[in-house]
C-alpha positions as CSV (number, residue, x, y, z in Angstrom):
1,X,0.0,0.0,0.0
2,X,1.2,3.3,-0.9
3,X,2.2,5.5,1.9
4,X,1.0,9.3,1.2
5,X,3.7,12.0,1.7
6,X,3.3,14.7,3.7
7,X,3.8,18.4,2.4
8,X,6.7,20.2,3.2
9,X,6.3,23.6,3.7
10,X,9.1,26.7,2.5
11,X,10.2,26.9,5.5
12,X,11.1,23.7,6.4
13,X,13.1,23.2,3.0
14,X,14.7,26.3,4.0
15,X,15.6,25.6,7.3
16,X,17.1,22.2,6.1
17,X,19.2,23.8,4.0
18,X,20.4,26.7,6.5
19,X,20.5,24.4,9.5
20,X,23.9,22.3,8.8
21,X,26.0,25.6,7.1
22,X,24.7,28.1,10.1
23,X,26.2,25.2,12.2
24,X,29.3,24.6,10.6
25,X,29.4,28.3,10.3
26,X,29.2,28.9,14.0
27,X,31.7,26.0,14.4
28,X,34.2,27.7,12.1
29,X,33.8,31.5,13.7
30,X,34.4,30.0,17.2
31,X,37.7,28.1,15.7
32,X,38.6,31.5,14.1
33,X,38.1,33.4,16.9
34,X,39.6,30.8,19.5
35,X,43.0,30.3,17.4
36,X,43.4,34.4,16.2
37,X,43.3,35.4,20.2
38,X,45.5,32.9,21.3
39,X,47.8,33.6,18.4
40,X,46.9,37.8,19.9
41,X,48.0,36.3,23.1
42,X,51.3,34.5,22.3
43,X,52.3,37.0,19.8
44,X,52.1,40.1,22.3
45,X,53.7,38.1,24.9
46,X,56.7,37.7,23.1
47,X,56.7,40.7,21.6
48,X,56.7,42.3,24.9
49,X,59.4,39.6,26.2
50,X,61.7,41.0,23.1
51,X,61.3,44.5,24.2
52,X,62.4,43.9,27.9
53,X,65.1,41.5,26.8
54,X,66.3,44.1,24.9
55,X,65.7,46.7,26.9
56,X,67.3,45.2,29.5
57,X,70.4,43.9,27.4
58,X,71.1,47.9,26.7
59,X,70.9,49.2,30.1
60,X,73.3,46.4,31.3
61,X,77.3,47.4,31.6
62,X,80.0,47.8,29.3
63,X,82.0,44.7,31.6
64,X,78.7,42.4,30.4
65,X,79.0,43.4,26.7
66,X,83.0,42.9,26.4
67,X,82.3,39.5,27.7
68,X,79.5,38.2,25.7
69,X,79.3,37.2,22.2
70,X,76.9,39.2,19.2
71,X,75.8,36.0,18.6
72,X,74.5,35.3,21.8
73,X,73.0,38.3,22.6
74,X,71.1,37.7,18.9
75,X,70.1,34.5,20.5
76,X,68.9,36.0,23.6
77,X,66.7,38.7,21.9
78,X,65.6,36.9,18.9
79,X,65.7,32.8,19.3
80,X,64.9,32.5,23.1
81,X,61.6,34.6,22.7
82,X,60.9,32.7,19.4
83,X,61.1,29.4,21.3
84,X,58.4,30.3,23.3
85,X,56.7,31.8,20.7
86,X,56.3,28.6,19.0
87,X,56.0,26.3,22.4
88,X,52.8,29.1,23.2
89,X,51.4,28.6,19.4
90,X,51.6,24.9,19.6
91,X,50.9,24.5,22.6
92,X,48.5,27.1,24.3
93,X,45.5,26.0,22.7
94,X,46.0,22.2,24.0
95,X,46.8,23.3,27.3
96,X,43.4,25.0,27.8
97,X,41.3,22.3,25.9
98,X,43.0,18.8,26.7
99,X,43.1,19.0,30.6
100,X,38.9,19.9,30.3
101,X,38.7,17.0,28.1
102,X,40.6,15.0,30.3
103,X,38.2,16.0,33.3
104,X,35.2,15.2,31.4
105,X,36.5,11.9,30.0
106,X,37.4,10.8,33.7
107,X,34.3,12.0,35.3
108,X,32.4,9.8,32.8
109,X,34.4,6.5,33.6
110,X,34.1,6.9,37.5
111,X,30.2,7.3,36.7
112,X,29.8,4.0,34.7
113,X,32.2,2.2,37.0
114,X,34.0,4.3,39.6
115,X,35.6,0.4,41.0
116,X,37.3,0.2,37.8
117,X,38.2,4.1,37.0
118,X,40.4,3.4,40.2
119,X,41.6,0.6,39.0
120,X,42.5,1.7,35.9
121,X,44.2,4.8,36.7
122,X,47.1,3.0,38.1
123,X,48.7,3.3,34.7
124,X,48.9,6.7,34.5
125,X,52.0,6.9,36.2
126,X,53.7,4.5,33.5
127,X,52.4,7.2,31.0
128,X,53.9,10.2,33.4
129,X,57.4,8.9,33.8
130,X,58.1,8.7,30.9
131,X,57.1,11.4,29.6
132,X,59.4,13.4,32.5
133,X,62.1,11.8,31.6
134,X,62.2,12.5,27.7
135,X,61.6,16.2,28.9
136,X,64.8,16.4,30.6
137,X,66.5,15.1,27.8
138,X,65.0,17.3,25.4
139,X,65.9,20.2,27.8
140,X,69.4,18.9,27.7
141,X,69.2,18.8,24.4
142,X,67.8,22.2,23.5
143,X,70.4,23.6,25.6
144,X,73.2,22.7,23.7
145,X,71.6,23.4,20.2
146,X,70.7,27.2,21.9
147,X,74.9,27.7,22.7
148,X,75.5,25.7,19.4
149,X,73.0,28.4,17.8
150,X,74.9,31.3,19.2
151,X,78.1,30.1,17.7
152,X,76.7,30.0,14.7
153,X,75.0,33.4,14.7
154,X,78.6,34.7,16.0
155,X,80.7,33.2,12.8
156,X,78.1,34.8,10.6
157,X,78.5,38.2,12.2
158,X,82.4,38.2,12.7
159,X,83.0,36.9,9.1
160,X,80.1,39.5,7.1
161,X,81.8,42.0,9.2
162,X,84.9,41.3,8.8
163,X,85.1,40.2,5.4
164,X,88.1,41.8,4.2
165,X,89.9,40.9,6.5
166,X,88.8,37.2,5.6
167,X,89.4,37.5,1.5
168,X,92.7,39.2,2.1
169,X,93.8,36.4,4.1
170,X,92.3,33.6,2.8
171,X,90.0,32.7,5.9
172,X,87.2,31.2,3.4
173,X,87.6,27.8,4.6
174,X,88.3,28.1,8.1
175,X,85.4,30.1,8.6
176,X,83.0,27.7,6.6
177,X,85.1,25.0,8.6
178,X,83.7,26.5,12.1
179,X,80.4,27.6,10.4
180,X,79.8,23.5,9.6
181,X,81.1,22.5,12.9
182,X,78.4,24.4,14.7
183,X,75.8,23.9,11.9
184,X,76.4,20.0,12.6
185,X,75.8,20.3,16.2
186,X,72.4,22.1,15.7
187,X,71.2,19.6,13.4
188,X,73.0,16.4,15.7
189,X,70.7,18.3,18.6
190,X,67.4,19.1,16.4
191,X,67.4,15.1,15.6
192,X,68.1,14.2,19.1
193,X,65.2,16.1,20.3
194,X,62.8,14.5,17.3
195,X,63.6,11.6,18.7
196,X,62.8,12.2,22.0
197,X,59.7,13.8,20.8
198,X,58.7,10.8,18.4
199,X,59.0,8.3,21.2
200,X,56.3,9.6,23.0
201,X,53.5,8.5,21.5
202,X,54.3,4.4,21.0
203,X,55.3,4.6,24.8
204,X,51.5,5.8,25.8
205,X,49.9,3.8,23.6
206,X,51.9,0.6,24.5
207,X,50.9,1.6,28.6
208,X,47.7,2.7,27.0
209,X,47.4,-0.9,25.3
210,X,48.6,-2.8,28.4
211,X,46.2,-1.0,30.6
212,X,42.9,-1.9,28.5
213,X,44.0,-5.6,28.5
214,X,44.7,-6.2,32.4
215,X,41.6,-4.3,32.7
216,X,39.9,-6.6,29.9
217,X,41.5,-9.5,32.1
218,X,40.3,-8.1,34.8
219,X,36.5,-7.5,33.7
220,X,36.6,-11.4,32.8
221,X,37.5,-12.3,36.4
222,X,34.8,-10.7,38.2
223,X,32.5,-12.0,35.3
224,X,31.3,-8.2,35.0
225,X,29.1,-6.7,32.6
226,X,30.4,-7.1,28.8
227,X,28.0,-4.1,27.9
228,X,30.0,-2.0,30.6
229,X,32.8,-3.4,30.0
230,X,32.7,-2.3,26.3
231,X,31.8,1.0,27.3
232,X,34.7,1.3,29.7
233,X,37.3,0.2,26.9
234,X,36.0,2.8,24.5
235,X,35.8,5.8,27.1
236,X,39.3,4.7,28.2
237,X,40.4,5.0,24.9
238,X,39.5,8.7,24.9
239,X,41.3,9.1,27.8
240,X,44.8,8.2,26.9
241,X,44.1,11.0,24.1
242,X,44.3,13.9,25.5
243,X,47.1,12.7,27.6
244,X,49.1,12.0,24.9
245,X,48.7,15.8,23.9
246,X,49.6,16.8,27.6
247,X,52.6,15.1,27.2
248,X,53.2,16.6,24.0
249,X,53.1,19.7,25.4
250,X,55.4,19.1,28.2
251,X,57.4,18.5,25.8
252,X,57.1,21.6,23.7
253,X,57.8,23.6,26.9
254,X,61.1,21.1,28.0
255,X,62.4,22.8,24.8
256,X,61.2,26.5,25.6
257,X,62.4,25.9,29.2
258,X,66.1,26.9,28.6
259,X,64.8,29.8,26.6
260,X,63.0,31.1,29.2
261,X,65.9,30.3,31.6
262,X,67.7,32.1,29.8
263,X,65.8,35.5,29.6
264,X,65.2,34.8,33.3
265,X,69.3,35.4,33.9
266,X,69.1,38.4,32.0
267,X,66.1,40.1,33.9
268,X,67.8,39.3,36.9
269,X,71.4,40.9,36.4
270,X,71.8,44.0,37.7
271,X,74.4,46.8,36.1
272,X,77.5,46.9,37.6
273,X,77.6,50.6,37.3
274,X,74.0,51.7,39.1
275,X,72.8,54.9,38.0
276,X,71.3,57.0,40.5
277,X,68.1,57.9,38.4
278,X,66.8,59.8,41.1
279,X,70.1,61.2,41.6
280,X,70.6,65.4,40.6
281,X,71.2,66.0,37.1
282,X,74.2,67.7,35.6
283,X,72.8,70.8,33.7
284,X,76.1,71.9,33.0
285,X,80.0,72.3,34.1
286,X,80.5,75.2,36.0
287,X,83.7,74.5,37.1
288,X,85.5,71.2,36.9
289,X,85.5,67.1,36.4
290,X,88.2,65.8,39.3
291,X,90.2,62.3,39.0
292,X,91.6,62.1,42.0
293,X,93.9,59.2,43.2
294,X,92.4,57.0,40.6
295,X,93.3,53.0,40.7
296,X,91.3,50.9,38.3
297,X,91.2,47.0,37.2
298,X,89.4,44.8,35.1
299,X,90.5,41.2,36.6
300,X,91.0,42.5,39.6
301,X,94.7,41.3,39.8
302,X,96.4,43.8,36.9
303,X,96.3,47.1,37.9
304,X,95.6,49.5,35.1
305,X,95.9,52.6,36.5
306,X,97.3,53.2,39.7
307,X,97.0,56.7,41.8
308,X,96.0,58.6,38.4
309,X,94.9,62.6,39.6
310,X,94.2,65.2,37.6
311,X,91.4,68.5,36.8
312,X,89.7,68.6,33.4
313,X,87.9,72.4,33.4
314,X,84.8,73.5,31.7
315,X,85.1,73.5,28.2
316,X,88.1,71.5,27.9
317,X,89.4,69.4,24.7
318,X,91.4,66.2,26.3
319,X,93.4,64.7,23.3
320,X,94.9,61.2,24.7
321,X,97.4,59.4,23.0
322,X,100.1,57.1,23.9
323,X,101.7,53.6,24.1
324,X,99.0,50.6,23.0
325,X,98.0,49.5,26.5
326,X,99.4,52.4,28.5
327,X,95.5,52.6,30.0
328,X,93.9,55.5,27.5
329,X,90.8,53.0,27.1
330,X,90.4,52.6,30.9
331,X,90.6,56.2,31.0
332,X,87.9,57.3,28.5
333,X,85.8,54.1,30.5
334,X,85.7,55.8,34.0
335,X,85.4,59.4,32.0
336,X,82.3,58.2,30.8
337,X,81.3,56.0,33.5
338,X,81.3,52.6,31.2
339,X,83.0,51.2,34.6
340,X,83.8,52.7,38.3
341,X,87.2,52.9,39.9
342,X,88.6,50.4,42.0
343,X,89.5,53.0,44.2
344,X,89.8,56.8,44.5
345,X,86.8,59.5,43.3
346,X,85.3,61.3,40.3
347,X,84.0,64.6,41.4
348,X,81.7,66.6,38.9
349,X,82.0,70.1,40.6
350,X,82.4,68.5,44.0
351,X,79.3,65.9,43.4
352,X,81.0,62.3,43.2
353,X,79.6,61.0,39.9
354,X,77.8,57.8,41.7
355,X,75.4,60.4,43.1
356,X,74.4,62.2,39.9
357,X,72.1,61.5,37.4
358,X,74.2,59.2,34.9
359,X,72.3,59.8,31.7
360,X,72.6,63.8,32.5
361,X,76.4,64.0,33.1
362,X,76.7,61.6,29.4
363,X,75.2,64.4,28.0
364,X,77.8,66.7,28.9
365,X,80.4,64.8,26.9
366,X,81.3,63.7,23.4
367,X,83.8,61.5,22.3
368,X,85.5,60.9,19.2
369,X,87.2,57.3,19.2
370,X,89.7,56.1,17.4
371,X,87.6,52.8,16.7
372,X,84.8,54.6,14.5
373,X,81.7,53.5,14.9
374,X,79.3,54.4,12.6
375,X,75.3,53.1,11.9
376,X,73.6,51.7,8.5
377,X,71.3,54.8,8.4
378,X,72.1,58.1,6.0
379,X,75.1,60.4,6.7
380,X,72.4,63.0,8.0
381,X,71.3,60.9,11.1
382,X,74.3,59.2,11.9
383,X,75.8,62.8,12.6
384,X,72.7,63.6,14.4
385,X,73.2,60.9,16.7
386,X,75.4,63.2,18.7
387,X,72.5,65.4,19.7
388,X,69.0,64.1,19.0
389,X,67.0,66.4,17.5
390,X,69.7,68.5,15.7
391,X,68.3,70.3,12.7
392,X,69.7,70.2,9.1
393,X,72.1,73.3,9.6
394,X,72.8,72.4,12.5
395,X,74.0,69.1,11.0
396,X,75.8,70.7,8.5
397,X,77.2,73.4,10.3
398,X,79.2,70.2,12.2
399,X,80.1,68.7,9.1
400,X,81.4,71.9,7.5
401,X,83.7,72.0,11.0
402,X,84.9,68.6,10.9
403,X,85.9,69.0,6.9
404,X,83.2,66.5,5.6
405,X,80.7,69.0,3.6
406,X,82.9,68.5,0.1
407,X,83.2,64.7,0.3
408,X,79.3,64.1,1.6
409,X,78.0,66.1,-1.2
410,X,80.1,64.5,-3.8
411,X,78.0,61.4,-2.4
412,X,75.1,60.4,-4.5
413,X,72.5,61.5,-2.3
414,X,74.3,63.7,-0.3
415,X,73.6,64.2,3.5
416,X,70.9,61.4,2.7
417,X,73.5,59.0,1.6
418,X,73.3,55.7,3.2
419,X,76.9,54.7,4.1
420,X,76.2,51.1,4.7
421,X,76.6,49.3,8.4
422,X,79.4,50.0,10.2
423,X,80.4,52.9,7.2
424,X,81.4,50.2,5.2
425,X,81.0,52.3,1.8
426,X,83.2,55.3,2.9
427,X,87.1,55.5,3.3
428,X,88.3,55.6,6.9
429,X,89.0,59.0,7.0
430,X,85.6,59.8,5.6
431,X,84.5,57.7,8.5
432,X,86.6,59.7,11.3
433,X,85.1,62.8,10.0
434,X,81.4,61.8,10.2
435,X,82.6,60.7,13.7
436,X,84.0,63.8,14.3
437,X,81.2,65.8,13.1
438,X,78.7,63.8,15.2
439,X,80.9,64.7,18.5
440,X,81.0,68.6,17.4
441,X,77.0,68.6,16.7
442,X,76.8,67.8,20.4
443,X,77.8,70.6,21.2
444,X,79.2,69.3,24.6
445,X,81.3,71.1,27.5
446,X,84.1,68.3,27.3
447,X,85.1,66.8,24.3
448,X,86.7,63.6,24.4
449,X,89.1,62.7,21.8
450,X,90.8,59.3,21.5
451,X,93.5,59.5,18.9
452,X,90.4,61.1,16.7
453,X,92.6,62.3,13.9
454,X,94.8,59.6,13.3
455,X,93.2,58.2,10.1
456,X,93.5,61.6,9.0
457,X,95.5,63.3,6.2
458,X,98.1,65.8,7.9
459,X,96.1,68.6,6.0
460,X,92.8,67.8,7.0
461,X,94.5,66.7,10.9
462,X,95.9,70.4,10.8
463,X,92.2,71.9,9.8
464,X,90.3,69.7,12.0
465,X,92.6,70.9,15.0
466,X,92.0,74.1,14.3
467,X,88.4,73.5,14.5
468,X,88.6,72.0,17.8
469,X,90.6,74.7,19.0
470,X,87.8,77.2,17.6
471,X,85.0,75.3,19.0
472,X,86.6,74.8,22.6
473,X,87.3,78.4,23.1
474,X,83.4,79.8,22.9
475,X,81.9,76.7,24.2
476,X,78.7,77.9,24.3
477,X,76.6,75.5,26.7
């Protein structure tokens, strides 16, 4: 007998049609949502991390910097925060879901058979220890790749720098020979921690396996329920899932441990020279900077300089040359308070200069090194560097006064000629002027000058002098 069909109405076709999209729509907003604010999260975390890393990383000593590598300070800001960048990516959304999945899973199997949930549960441990233990391997693991990493990034940066130095001498080899050795030890270290990582799984499931059959065995025994005891097996099944992930996880932050570690040691140094923020500022010398009965040492055995006393007036110009090693260096280091004497007192017109306001007295000095420094920005701002906010003529003004106007507008783009980093597309005298230039812009009441005019010609060293001689006399700060 035929069966008669009933009418469908409009609405009913059209809600059949809507219903599954609006519900795999919803689904897909809520995954959009979920994974773009954790990613929000994670993202400004690290990004925040970077910031105080580096932050932190400026404001520590010059003792700190002379004894750390580029490449590990490039580690430190870059591949410790991007460690936990990725351990917060991968692992931040399993962390919130998988222990509430745990939970539920659990909570289930002690209400079908709380007698056997007990039971069962005594094979979690198997799953825990060996998860621990793979952990501290990887964490051993990730530690040497992370110092093997920081070799690596310091080979790149001392050979790119120094490159002529490498071609003139042949050094190709040797530095590719050190640039494999650490290369080898990243990827020796990346494949021990894959293994470590890949072993976890077969390990759970194999405790996962054992613990379903004893408790199969154990069903059998008691002559239980097979309709419970089916249930059981397939909720227990669930169960070992979302441990799996857990232990995945710990894995994920084994690895982002010794990053973290890591930025942990550098929060917690402190400077070795402590600036007295709240100290008073230096607005200006009104009468003298004292040495007196200075003694100074960086190992604390050598004695660099030993009972050194002397009076630098307002508006001096200190020129310091001498033998290599006869303690120039050390003396531009205390001048500028990159280090603090061993014993004996700077005075800035009678205030010791651990009371004052550090960033304040810099700004009443300028120095000219003989090791020029310059940045990979345009010739305009790297001579602006000596006073922020210096206007164009102002700018050129110092340039005209250190005798580098002709040479930076026979430049391509004149003042807003990129030089390259470190200068690397100028001459070095072209280099010691810019250098110069930036100290003169400063416009400071002591300049500093460290051998400054040795990369000079004796023409341009003779007009230069007379510069400083010029600019000394008025000084108009």
């Amino acid at each position: 007998r035929c069966r008669r069909l009933t009418p469908v109405d409009w609405r009913q076709i059209i809600g059949a049609l809507c219903l599954l999209p609006a519900i795999a729509l919803l689904r897909g907003i809520m995954n959009y949502l979920s994974a773009y604010m954790l990613a929000w999260v994670s993202q400004h975390v690290v990004m925040d991390l970077r910031n105080v890393v580096f932050s932190k990383l400026t404001s520590l000593s010059m003792d700190f910097h002379n004894h750390s590598s580029s490449g590990d300070v490039l580690i430190r800001i870059n591949g410790d925060t991007n460690m936990l960048n990725s351990a917060l990516s991968l692992g931040l959304n399993d962390l919130v879901k998988e222990p509430a999945t745990l939970l539920a899973v659990f909570c289930t199997l002690f209400w079908v058979d709380p007698y056997l949930t007990l039971f069962s549960v005594i094979f979690l441990p198997m799953c825990v220890v060996p998860t621990k233990l793979l952990g501290e391997k990887i964490r051993k693991a990730s530690r040497h790749g992370v110092s093997a990493a920081g070799n690596i990034n310091s080979v790149i940066v001392e050979c790119f720098s120094n490159m002529r130095i490498v071609k003139a001498f042949n050094l190709e080899r040797q530095q590719m020979n050190e640039f494999e050795k650490s290369s080898k030890l990243i990827n020796r270290m990346g494949m021990r921690m894959q293994q470590h990582k890949s072993l976890l799984n077969p390990i759970i499931e194999v405790f996962s396996a054992m613990g379903i059959s004893v408790m199969i065995v154990f069903v059998m025994l008691t002559h239980g329920d097979v309709a419970t005891l089916v249930t059981f097996a397939t909720s227990l099944t669930l169960l070992f899932t979302p441990i799996k992930k857990i232990g995945g996880i710990h894995l994920y932050f084994s690895q982002t441990a010794i990053g973290v570690e890591r930025m942990g040691e550098i929060l917690a140094m402190k400077a070795s020279v402590d600036d007295n923020v709240n100290g008073p500022k230096v607005e200006g010398f009104h009468d003298k900077l004292v040495l007196h009965n200075i003694t100074f040492s960086y190992d604390g055995k050598t004695m660099v300089l030993d009972g050194v006393t002397f009076d630098i007036p307002r508006g001096s110009r200190i020129g310091l040359a001498g033998e290599s090693g006869s303690g120039k260096s050390s003396l531009i280091n205390l001048l500028f308070r990159f280090y603090d004497p061993w014993g004996g007192t700077i005075l800035v017109d009678s205030q010791n200069l651990r009371d004052v306001n550090l960033e304040s007295y810099r700004q009443q000095l300028a120095l000219v090194s003989q090791d020029t420094l310059l940045f990979n920005v345009s010739i305009a701002e790297n001579i602006a560097y000596g006073r922020p906010g210096a206007t164009r003529d102002e700018v050129i003004a110092a340039a005209k006064s250190a005798r580098a106007h002709d040479f930076i507008m026979a430049q391509p783009n004149g003042y807003d000629t990129q030089i390259g980093e470190r200068g690397i597309r100028l001459s070095g005298g072209q280099r010691q002027r810019l250098a110069i230039a930036r100290a003169f812009v400063r416009d400071a009441p002591i300049l500093v000058l460290d051998e400054a005019t040795a990369s000079l010609d004796a023409k341009t060293e003779m007009e230069v002098q007379e510069d400083i001689e010029r600019l000394g006399r008025p000084c108009r700060r």
